[in-house]
C-alpha positions in Angstrom: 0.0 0.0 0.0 1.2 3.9 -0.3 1.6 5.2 2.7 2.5 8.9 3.5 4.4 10.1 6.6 6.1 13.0 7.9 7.8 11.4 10.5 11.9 11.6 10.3 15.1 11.9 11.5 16.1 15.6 12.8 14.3 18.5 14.1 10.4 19.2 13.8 11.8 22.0 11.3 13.2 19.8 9.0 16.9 21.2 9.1 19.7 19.3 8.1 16.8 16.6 7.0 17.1 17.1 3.3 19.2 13.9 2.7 22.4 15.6 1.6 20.6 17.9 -1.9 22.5 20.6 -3.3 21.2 24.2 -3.0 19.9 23.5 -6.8 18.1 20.8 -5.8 14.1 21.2 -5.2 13.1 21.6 -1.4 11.6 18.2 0.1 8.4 18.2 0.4 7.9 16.6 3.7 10.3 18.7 5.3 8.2 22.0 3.7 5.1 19.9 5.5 6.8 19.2 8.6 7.6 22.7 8.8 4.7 24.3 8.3 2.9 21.6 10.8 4.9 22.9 13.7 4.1 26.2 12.4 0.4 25.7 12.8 0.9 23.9 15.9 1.0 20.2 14.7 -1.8 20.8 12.3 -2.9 17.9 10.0 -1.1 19.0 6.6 -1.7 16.1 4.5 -3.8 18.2 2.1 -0.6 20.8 1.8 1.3 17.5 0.9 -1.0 15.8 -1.9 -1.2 19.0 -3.4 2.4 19.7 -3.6 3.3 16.5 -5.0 1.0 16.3 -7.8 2.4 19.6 -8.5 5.9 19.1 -8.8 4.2 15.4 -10.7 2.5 17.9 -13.1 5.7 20.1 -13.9 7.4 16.7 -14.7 5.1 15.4 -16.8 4.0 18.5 -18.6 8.1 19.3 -19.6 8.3 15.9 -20.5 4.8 16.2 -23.1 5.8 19.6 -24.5 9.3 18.0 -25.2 7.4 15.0 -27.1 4.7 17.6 -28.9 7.8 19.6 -30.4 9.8 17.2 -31.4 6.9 17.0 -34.0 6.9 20.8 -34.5 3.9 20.7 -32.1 2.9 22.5 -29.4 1.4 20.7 -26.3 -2.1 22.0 -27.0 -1.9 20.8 -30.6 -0.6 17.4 -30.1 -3.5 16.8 -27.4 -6.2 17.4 -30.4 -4.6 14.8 -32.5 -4.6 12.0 -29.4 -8.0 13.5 -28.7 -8.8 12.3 -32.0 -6.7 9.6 -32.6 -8.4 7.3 -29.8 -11.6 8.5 -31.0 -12.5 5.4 -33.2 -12.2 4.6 -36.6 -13.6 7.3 -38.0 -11.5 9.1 -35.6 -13.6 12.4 -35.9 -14.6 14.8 -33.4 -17.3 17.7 -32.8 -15.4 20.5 -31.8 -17.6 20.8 -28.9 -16.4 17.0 -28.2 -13.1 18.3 -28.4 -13.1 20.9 -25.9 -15.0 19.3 -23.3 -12.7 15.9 -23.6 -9.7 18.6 -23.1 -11.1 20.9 -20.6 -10.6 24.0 -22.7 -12.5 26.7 -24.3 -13.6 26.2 -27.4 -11.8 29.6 -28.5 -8.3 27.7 -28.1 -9.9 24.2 -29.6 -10.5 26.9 -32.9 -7.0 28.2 -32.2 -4.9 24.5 -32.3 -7.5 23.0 -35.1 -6.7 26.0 -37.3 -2.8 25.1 -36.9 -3.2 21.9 -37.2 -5.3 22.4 -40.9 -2.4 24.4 -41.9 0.0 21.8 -41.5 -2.3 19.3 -43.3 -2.4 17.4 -39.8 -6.4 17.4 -40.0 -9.2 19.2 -41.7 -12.3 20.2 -41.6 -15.4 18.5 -42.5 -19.6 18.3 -42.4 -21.0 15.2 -40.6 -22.2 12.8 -43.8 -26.0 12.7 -42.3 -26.1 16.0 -41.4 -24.6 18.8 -43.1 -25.6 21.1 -39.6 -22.6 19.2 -37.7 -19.0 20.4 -38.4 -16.5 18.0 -37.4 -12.5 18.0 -36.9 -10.8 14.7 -39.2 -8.3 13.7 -38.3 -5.7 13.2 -41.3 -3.2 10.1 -42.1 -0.1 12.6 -40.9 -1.7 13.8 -37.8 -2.4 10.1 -36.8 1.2 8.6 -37.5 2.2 11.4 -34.7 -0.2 10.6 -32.6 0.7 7.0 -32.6 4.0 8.2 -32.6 3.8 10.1 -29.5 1.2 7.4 -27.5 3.6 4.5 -28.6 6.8 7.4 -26.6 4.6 7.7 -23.6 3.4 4.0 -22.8 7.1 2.6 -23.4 9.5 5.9 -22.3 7.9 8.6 -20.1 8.7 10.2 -17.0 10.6 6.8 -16.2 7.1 5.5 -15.3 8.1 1.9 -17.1 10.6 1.3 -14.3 6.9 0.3 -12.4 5.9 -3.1 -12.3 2.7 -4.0 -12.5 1.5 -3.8 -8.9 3.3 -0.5 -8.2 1.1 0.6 -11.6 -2.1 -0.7 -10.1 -2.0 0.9 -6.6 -0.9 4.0 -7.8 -3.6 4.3 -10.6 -5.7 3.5 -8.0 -4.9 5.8 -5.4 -4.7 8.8 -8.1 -8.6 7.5 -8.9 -9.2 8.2 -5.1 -7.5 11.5 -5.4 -9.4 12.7 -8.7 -12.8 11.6 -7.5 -12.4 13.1 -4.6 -11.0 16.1 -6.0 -14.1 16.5 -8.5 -16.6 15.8 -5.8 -15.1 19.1 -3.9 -15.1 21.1 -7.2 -18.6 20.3 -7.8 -19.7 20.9 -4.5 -18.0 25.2 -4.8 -19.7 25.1 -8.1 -23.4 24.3 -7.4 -23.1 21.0 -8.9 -22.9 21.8 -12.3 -20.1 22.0 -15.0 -18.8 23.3 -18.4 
């Protein structure tokens, strides 16, 4: 199971706790936590914690994805559109208003990447074939080879997450679930219940 502690050798301030880093080297974040719990008078900080790790998790992984997208000549925003559509099916098509929602954007910036991405022949533009009222984003045979491409990076070569076995994989999807649902569940609680 993953466990979380703040327990540790050295004072409740965390000095001369950070395992030897260089002054380069990112603060640890249970010694920020430790710190900031005798601050606040042994205060629960688990929250402070979670939130920091997925954090520093997200800067990671976001480097890593922009890194990936430009190495195509992609921005992040536009190589998300073409996995968007790549896993889309076979026709692998999308509303734009299927696009934005599935990438938690506005539809302004969906306009934005689709528009790039027509100009480098990547997708285009087309009407639904039983309905000329629907406008739909295709994705073409280029965009697709990069998407694959770029899936086939991240599932074999990303963010070292392959070192994981499959139990380590399991447990922390798992948790991360926990995390997300809860996470949503709070959100739509401050926002009346209802979404974009």
């Amino acid at each position: 199971m993953i466990a979380l502690s703040l327990t540790s050798e050295g004072n409740e301030h965390g000095v001369g706790s950070s395992g030897g880093h260089g002054p380069s080297a990112p603060p640890d974040l249970k010694d920020l936590a430790r710190q900031w719990s005798s601050e606040l008078r042994r205060a629960d900080v688990h929250p402070f914690l979670i939130t920091a790790m997925v954090q520093r998790i997200s800067l990671h992984i976001e480097r890593q994805f922009v890194d990936i997208a430009r190495s195509h000549g992609l921005g992040a925003g536009d190589l998300r559109v073409l996995l968007a559509l790549a896993r889309s099916g076979p026709e692998y098509a999308l509303r734009p208003t299927e696009l934005f929602r599935q990438l938690l954007i506005t539809s302004g910036a969906v306009s934005k990447q689709v528009e790039r991405l027509v100009a480098l022949n990547l997708v285009r533009r087309a009407t639904h074939p039983s309905d000329i009222r629907i406008q739909l984003v295709v994705l073409e045979d280029a965009g697709h080879q990069i998407a694959r491409h770029a899936m086939e990076t991240i599932i074999s070569s990303f963010c070292g997450l392959q070192s994981l076995d499959t139990q380590q994989s399991n447990e922390i999807a798992a948790a991360l679930k926990l995390l997300l649902t809860t996470v949503e569940s709070a959100s739509d609680l401050t926002e009346g219940g209802k979404r974009e």
